[in-house]
KOLLUMVEX-119900 format. One record per residue (C-alpha): residue number from 1; residue in three letters; x negated, y, z. Coordinates in Angstrom, 1 decimal, m for minus. Each point is the difference from the previous one (the first is absolute). Last residue first. Layout:
BEGIN
{k:NUM; r:ALA; X:X; Y:Y; Z:Z} $
...
END
This chain:
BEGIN
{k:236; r:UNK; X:m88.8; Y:71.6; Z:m32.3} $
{k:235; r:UNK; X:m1.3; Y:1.9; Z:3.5} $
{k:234; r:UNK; X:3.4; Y:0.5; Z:1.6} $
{k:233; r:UNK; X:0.8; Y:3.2; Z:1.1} $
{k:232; r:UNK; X:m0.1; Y:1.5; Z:4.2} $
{k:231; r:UNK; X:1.1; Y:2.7; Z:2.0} $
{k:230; r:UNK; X:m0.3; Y:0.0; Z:3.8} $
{k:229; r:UNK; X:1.4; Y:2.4; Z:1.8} $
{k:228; r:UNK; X:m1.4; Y:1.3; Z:2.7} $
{k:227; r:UNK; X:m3.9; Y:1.1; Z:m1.6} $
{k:226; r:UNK; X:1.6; Y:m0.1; Z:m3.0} $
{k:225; r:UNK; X:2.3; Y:3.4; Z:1.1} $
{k:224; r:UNK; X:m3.7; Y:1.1; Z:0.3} $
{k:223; r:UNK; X:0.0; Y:0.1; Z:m3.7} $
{k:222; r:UNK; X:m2.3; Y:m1.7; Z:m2.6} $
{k:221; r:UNK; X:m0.1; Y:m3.9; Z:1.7} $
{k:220; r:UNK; X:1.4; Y:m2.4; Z:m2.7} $
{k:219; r:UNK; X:m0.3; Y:m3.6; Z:0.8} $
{k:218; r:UNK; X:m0.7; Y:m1.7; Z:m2.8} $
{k:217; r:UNK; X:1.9; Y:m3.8; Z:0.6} $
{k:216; r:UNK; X:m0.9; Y:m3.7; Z:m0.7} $
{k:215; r:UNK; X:1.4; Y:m0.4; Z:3.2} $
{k:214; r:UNK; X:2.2; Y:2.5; Z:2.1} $
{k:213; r:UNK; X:2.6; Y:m2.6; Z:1.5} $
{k:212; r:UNK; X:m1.8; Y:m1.2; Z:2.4} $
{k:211; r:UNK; X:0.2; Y:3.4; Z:2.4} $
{k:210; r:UNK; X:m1.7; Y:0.4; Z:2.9} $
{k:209; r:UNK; X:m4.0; Y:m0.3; Z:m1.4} $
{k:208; r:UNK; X:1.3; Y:2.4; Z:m2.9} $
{k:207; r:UNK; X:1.5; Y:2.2; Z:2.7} $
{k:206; r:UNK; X:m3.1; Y:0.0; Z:2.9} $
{k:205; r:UNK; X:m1.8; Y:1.1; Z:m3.7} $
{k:204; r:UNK; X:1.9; Y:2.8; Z:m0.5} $
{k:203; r:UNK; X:m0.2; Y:1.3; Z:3.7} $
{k:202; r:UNK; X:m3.4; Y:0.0; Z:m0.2} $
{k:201; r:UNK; X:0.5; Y:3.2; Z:m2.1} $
{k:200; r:UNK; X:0.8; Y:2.0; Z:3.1} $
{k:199; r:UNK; X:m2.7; Y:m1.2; Z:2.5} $
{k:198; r:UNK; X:m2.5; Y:0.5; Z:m2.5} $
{k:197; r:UNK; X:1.2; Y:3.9; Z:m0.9} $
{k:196; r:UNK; X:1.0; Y:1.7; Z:m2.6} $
{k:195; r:UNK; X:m1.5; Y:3.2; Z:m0.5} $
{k:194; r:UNK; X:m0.3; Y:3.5; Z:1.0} $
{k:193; r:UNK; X:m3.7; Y:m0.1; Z:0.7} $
{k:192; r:UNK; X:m1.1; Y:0.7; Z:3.7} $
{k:191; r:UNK; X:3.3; Y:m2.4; Z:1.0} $
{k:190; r:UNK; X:m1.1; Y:m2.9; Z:m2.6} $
{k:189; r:UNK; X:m3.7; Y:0.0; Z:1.2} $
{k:188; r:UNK; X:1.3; Y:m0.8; Z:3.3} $
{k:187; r:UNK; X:2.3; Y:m2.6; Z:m1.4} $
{k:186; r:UNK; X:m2.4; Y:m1.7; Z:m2.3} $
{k:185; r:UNK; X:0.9; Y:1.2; Z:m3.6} $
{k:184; r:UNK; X:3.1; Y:m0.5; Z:m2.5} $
{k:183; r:UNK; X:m0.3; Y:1.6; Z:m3.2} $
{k:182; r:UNK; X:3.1; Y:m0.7; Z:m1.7} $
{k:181; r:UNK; X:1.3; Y:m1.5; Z:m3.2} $
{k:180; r:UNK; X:m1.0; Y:m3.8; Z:0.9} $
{k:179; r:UNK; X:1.4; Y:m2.8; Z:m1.5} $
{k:178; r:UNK; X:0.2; Y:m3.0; Z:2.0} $
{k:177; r:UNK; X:0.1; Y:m3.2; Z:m2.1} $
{k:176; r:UNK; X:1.4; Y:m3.1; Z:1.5} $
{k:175; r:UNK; X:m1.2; Y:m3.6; Z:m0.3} $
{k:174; r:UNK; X:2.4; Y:m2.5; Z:2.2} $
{k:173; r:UNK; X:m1.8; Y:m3.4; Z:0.2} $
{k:172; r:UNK; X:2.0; Y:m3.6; Z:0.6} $
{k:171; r:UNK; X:m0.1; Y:m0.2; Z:m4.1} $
{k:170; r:UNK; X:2.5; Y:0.5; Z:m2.6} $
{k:169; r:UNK; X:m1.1; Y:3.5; Z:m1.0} $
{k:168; r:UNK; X:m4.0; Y:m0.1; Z:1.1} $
{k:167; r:UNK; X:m1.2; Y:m0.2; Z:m3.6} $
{k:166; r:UNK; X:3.0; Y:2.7; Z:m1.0} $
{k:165; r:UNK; X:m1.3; Y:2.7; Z:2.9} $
{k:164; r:UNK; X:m4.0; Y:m1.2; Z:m0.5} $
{k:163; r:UNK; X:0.7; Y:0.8; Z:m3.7} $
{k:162; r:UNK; X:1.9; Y:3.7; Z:0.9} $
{k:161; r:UNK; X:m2.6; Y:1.0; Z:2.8} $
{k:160; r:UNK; X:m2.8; Y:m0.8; Z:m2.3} $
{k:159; r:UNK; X:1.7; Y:2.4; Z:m2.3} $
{k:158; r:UNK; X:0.1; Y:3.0; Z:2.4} $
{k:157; r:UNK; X:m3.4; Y:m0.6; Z:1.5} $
{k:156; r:UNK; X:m1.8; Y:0.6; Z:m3.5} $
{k:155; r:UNK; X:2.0; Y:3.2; Z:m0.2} $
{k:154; r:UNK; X:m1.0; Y:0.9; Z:3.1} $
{k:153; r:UNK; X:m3.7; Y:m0.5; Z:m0.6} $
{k:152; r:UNK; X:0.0; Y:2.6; Z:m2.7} $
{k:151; r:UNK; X:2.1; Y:2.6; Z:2.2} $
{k:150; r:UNK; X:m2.5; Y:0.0; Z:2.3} $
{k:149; r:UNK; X:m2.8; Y:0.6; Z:m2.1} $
{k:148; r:UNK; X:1.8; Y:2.7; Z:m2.1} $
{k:147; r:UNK; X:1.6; Y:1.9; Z:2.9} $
{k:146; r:UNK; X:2.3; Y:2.0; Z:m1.8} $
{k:145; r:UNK; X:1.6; Y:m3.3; Z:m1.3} $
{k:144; r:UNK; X:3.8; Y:0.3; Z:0.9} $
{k:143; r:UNK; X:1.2; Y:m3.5; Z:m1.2} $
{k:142; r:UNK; X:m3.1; Y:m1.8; Z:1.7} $
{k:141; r:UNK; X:m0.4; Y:2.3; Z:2.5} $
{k:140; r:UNK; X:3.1; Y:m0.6; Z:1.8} $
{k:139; r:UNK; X:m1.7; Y:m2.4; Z:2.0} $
{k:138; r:UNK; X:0.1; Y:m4.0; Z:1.3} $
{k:137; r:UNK; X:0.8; Y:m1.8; Z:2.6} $
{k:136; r:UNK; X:m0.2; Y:m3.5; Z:m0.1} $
{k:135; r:UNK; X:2.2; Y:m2.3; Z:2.1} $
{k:134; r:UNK; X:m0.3; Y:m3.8; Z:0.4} $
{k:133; r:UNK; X:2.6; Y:m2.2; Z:1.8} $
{k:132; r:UNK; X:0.8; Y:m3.5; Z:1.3} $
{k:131; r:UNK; X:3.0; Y:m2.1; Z:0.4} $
{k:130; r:UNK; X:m0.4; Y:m3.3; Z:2.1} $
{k:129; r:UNK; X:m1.9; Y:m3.0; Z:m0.9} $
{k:128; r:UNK; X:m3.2; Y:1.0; Z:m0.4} $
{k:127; r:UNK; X:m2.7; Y:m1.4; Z:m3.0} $
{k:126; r:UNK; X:1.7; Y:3.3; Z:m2.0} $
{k:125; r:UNK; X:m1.8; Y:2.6; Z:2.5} $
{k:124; r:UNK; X:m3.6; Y:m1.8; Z:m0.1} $
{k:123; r:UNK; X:0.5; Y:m0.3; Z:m3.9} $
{k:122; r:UNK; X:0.7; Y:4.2; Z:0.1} $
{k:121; r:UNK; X:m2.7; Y:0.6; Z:2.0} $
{k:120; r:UNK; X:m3.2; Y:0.0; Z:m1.9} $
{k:119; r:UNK; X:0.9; Y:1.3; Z:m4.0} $
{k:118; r:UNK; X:2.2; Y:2.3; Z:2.5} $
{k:117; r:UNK; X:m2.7; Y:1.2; Z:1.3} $
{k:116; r:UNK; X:m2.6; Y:0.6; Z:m2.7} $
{k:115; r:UNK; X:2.9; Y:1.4; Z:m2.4} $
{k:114; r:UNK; X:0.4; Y:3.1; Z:2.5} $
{k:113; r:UNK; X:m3.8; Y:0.3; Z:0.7} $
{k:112; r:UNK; X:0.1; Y:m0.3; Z:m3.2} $
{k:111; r:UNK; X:2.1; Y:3.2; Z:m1.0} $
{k:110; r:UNK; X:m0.6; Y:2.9; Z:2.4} $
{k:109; r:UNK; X:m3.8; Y:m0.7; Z:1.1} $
{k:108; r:UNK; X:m1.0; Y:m2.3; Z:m3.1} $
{k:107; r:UNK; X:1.1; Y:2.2; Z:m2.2} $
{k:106; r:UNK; X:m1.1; Y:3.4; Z:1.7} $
{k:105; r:UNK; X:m3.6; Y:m1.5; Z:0.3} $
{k:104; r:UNK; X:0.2; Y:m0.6; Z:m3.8} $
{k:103; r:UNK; X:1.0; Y:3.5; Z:m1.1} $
{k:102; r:UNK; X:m2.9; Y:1.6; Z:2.4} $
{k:101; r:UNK; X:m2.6; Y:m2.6; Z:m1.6} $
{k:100; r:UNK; X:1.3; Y:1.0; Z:m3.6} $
{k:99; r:UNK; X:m0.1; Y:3.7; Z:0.6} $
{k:98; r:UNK; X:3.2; Y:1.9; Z:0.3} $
{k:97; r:UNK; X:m0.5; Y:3.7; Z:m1.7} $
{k:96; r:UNK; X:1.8; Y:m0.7; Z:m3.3} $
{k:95; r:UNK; X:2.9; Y:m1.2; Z:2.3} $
{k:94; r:UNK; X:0.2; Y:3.0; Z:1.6} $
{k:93; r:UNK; X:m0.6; Y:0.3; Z:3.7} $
{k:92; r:UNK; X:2.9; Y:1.0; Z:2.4} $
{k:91; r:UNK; X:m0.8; Y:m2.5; Z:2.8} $
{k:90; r:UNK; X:1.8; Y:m2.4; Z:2.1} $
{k:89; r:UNK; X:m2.7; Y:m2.8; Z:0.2} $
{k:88; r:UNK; X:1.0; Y:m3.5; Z:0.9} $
{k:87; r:UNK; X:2.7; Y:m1.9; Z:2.1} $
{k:86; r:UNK; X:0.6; Y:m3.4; Z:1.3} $
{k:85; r:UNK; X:3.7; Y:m0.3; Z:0.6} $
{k:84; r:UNK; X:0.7; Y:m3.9; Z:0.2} $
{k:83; r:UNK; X:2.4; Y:m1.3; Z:2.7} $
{k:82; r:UNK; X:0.1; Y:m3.3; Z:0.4} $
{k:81; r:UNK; X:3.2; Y:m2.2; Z:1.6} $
{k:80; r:UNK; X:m0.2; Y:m3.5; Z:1.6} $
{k:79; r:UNK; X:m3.1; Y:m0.2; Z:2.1} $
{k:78; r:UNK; X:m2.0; Y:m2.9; Z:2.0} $
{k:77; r:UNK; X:m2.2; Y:1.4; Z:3.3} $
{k:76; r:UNK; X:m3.9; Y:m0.4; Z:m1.3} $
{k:75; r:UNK; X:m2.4; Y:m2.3; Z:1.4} $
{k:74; r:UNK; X:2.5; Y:m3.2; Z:m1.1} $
{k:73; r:UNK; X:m2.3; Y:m1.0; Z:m3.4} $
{k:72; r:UNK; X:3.1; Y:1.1; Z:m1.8} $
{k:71; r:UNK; X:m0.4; Y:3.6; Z:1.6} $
{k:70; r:UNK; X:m3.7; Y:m0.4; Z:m0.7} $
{k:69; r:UNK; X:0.5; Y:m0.5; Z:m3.6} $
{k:68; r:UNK; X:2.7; Y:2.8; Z:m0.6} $
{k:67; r:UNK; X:m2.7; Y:2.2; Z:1.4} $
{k:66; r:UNK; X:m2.9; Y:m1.2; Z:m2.5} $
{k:65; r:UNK; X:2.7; Y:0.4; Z:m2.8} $
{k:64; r:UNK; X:0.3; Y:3.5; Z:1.2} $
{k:63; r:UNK; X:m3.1; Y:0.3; Z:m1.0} $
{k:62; r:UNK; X:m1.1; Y:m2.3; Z:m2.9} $
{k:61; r:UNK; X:0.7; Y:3.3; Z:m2.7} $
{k:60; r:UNK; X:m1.5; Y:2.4; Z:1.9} $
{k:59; r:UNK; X:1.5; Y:2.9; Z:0.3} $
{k:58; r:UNK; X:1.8; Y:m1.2; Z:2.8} $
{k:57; r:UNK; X:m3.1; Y:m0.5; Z:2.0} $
{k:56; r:UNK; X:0.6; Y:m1.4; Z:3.4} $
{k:55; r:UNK; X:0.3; Y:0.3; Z:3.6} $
{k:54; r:UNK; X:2.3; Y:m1.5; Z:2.4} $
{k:53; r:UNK; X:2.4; Y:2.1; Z:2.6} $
{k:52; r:UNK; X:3.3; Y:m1.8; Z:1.7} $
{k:51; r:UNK; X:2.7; Y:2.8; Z:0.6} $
{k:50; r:UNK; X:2.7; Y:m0.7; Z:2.4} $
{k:49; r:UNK; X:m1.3; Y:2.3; Z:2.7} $
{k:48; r:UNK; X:m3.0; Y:2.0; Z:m1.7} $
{k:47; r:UNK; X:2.3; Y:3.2; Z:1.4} $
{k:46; r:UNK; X:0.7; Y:3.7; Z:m0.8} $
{k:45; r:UNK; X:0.3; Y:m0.3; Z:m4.1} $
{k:44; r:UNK; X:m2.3; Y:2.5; Z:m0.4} $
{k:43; r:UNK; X:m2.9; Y:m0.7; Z:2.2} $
{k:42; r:UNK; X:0.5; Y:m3.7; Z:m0.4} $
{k:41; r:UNK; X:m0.6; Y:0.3; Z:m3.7} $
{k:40; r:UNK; X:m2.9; Y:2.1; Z:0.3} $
{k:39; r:UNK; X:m1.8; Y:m2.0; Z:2.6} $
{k:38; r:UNK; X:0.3; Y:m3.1; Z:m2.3} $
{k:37; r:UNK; X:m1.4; Y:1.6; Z:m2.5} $
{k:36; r:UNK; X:m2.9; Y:1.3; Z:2.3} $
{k:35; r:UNK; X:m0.3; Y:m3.8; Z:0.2} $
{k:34; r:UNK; X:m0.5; Y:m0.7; Z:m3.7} $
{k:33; r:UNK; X:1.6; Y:m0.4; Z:m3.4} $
{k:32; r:UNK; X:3.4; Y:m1.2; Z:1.4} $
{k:31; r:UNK; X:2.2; Y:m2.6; Z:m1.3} $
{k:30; r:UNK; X:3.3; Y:0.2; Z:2.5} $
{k:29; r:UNK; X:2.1; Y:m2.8; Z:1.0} $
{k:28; r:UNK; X:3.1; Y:1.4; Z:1.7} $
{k:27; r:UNK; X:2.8; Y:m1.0; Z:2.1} $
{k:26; r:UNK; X:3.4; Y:0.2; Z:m0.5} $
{k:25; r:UNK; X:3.0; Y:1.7; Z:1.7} $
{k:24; r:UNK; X:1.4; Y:2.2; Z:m2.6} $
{k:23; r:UNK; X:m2.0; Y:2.9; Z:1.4} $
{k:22; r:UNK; X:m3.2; Y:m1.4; Z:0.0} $
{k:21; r:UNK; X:0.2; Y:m1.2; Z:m3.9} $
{k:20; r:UNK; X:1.3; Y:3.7; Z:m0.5} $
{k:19; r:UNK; X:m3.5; Y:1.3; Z:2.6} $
{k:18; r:UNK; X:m2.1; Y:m2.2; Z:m2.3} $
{k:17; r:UNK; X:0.9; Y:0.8; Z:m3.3} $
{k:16; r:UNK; X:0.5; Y:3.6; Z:0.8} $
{k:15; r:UNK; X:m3.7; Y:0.1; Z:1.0} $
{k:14; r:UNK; X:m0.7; Y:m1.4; Z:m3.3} $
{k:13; r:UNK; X:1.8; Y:2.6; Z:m1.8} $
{k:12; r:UNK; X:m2.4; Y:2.4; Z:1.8} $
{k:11; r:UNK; X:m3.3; Y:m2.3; Z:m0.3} $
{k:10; r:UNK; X:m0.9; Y:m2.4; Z:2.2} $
{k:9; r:UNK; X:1.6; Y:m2.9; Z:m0.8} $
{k:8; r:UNK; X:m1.0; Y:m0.3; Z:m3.5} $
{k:7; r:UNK; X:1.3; Y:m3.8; Z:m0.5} $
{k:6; r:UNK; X:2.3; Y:m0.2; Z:3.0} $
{k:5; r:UNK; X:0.8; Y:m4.1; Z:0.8} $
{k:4; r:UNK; X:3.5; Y:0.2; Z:1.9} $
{k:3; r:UNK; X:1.1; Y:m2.6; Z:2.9} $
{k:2; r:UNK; X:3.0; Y:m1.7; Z:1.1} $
{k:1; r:UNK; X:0.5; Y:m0.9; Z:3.6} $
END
């Protein structure tokens, strides 16, 4: 059975991750912080069955190298797809108000955490034989930009989606871009606040996982028609 690394597991795009990559069949391989992680991910997906736990810093830049190590080393189970969806402050601050440290932290949260892991996984997914993906979601921020520090990060995501899209174009790995409009949330959170749910957007990525022909593609998720139909633009 096929397996998905989740970079940023536990956060409410990251619970998506896991419960589409459940969905469609696989199992998961999720980087957790610590045990009360752990908890928190099994409390809202509903299950630890399928999931394999090991903890790590992806903000640091040898972290989720020190993963991909012990899955080579045989203590971890193998993977073929990554998920990447670390996230960072959502905040309405003005950019004359963002001190350097706070700027920084938000980099290396949203955007190297982003490079970190795909800087570590992608020659572990091109040494296989078979085909191979990596998906990155990323935000509307970076064309809205009323969140300054978000939206700063996003941009930085955006092109490093397009080069890893053309690096990866004749290889065994499928690089996607998910763009998302929407604010999704945990699914109990979701019902208190009007939003979209986990559940519901995992659906995009159980379609990008289902589908080999979305490669080298933005998927576009704005409208809950999105959420059912998927919509999708080449990179370059």
């Amino acid at each position: 059975m096929e397996t998905v690394l989740v970079i940023g597991a536990t956060g409410n795009i990251g619970v998506s991750a896991v419960k589409g990559a459940l969905n469609s069949g696989r199992n998961v391989l999720a980087i957790i912080r610590s045990q009360a992680s752990a908890d928190k991910l099994i409390r809202h997906i509903g299950t630890a069955e399928g999931i394999t736990f090991v903890e790590a810093s992806v903000t640091a830049d040898d972290g989720v190298k020190s993963v991909v190590d012990r899955v080579r080393a045989g203590e971890l189970p193998g993977f073929q797809h990554v998920y990447s969806c670390v996230g960072g402050e959502y905040i309405t601050l003005p950019m004359k108000d963002i001190t350097t440290d706070r700027l920084r932290a938000n980099m290396t949260s949203m955007f190297e955490a982003a490079f970190f892991a795909y800087r570590a996984t992608l020659p572990y997914l091109l040494s296989q034989a078979t085909p191979t993906t990596w998906t990155l979601c990323t935000g509307s921020q970076g064309d809205i930009g009323t969140h300054a520090l978000a939206a700063i990060s996003q941009g930085a995501l955006f092109s490093f989606a397009t080069a890893a899209c053309r690096e990866t174009a004749q290889t065994n790995v499928r690089f996607n871009e998910v763009y998302l409009a929407l604010r999704v949330e945990v699914d109990e959170d979701a019902r208190v606040h009007g939003v979209t749910s986990s559940s519901e957007f995992a659906g995009v990525y159980e379609a990008v996982l289902g589908n080999e022909g979305i490669r080298g593609e933005r998927v576009w998720v704005e409208r809950m028609e999105d959420l059912r139909d998927v919509r999708v633009t080449r990179k370059f």
